[in-house]
N, C-alpha and C positions, 0 to 999 in steps of 0.2 A: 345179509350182512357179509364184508368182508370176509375171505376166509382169511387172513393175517390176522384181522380184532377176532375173531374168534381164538386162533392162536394164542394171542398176545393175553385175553381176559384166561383161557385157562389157567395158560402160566403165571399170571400174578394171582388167582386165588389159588391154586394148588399149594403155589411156593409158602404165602402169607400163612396159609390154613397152616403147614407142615410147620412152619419155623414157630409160630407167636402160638402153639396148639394151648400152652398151658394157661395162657394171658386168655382167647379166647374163650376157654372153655371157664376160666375161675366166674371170668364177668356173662358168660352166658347162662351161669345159675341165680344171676339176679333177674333175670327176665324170661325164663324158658321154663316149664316143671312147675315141681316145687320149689318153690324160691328164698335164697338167701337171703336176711332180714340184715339189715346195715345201720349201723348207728353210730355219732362219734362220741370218743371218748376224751375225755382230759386227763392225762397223766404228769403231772408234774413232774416226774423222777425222770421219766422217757425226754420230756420236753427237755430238759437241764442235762440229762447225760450226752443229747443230739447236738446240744449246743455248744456246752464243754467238750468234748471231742473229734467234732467239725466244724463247727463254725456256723450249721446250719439251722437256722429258725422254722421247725414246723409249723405250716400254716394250718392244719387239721391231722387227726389221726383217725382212720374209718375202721372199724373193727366190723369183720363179715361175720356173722352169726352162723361158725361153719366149725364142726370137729374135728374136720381135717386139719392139719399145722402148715401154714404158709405165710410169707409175706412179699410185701409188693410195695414199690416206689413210683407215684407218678409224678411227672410236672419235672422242672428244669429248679436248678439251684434258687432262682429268684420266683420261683410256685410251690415249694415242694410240700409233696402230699402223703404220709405214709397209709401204707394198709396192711392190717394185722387180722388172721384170721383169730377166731374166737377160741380155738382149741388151742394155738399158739400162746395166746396171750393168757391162759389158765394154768399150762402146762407147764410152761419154763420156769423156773426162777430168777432172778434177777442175774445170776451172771451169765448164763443159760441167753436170755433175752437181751441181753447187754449187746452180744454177738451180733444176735438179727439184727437189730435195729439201726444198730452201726456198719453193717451191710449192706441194709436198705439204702440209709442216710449214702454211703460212699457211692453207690449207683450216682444220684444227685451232684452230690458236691464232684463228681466224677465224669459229668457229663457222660453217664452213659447209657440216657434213653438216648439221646441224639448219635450218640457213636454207634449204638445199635440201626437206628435210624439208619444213617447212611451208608454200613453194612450191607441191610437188607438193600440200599436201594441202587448201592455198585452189583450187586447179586444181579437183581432185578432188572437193571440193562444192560448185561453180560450177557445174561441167559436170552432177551430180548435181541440182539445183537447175533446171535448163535440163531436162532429161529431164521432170522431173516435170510442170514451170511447163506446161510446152509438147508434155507428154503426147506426146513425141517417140515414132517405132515405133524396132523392132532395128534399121533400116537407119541414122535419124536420131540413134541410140546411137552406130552405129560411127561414123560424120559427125564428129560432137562432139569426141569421144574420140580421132579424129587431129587432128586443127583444134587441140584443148587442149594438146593432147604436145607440136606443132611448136611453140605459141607459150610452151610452157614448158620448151621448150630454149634460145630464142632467148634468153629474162629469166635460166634461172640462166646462160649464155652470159656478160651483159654484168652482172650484178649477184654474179656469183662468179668463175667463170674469168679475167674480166678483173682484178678486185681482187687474186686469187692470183698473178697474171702479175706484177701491179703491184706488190704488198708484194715479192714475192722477188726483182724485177731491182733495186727499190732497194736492197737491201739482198746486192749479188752481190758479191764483191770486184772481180770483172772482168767486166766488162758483155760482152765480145767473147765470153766461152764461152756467153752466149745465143745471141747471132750464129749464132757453129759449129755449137751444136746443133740448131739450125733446119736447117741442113742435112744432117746427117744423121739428122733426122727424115723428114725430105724423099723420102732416097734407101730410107729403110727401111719408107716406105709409099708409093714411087711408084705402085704398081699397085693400090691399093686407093682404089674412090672413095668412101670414107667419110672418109677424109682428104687425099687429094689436092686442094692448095687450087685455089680455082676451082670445085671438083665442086656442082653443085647439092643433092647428097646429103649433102656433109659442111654446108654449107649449115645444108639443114636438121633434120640429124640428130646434128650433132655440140656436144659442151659446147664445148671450144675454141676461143678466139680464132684466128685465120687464124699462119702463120709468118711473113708479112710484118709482120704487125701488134707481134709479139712484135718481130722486128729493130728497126722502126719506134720502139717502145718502149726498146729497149736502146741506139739511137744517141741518142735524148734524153739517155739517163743519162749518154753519154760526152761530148757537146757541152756 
């Protein structure tokens, strides 16, 4: 094999691996191990608040059979698909959950798998571009390739997770259930430092904005 495709294939899985680590890993508990159990669910109040507050019609709601608190949007405004980890949707309460979901939703209605999308995929022939320009070795491949991933965490960071943050506290009936659920984010990933704020790793490894940042955010709306 070329040694350029050799080049080229490290750099796009190292980069993909580093950047999309949490997407990968959520959906690689459905098929690896012990495995996450998935089921949908009908929620009428979820259906009707996603509606009346975006404009957007869930086509399914997948709820992961997982104690961890997360969520996740797939699919474009005209597919859209939420997914609600099980410990999430047990935990919150409604204003609490109001938050997520209107987060979720504004990914979508925000076009911002696709903005992520071509995010990664300016990264992706940048960094491919650099390899060649610069006749870079496999070592100077892997180099790139994390350098790229870190600094295109950091941009969809403040150029989508913050926007999502921001469309869905404006629009929460009660800004205090961001508050709460800031804290029992908190407590349900104290011992993980990919989210534990402060962690140099969530830093630079994580899409989201900090939990102070979100309070920070949701006292504005109330003052």
């Amino acid at each position: 094999m070329d040694l350029f495709i050799i080049k080229v294939i490290i750099f796009i899985i190292i980069f993909l691996i580093i950047t999309n680590w949490f997407q990968i890993y959520s959906f690689s508990k459905l098929i690896v191990g012990k495995k996450i159990k998935t089921s949908s669910i009908k929620d009428s109040w979820i259906n009707k608040t996603v509606k009346k507050k975006t404009g957007l019609s869930l086509l399914n709601i997948t709820l992961f059979h997982d104690k961890k608190m997360y969520g996740l949007m797939a699919g474009l405004p005209f597919w859209p698909k939420m997914i609600l980890s099980e410990g999430l949707y047990k935990n919150l309460n409604r204003d609490e959950l109001e938050w997520v979901i209107l987060h979720e939703a504004g990914h979508c209605v925000l076009w911002h798998n696709l903005e992520a999308f071509i995010i990664e995929l300016v990264f992706i022939f940048s960094g491919l571009y650099l390899i060649k320009v610069f006749e870079l070795n496999l070592l100077g491949s892997f180099l790139v390739s994390i350098f790229f991933s870190l600094i295109c965490i950091q941009i969809i960071r403040w150029s989508i997770e913050y926007f999502a943050d921001k469309y869905s506290i404006n629009r929460v009936d009660n800004p205090r259930g961001v508050i709460t659920a800031q804290d029992k984010f908190r407590k349900n990933y104290f011992k993980n430092p990919f989210n534990k704020e402060g962690s140099i790793l969530r830093f630079l490894l994580h899409w989201n904005i900090t939990y102070s940042k979100r309070i920070e955010m949701a006292k504005r709306r109330l003052s």
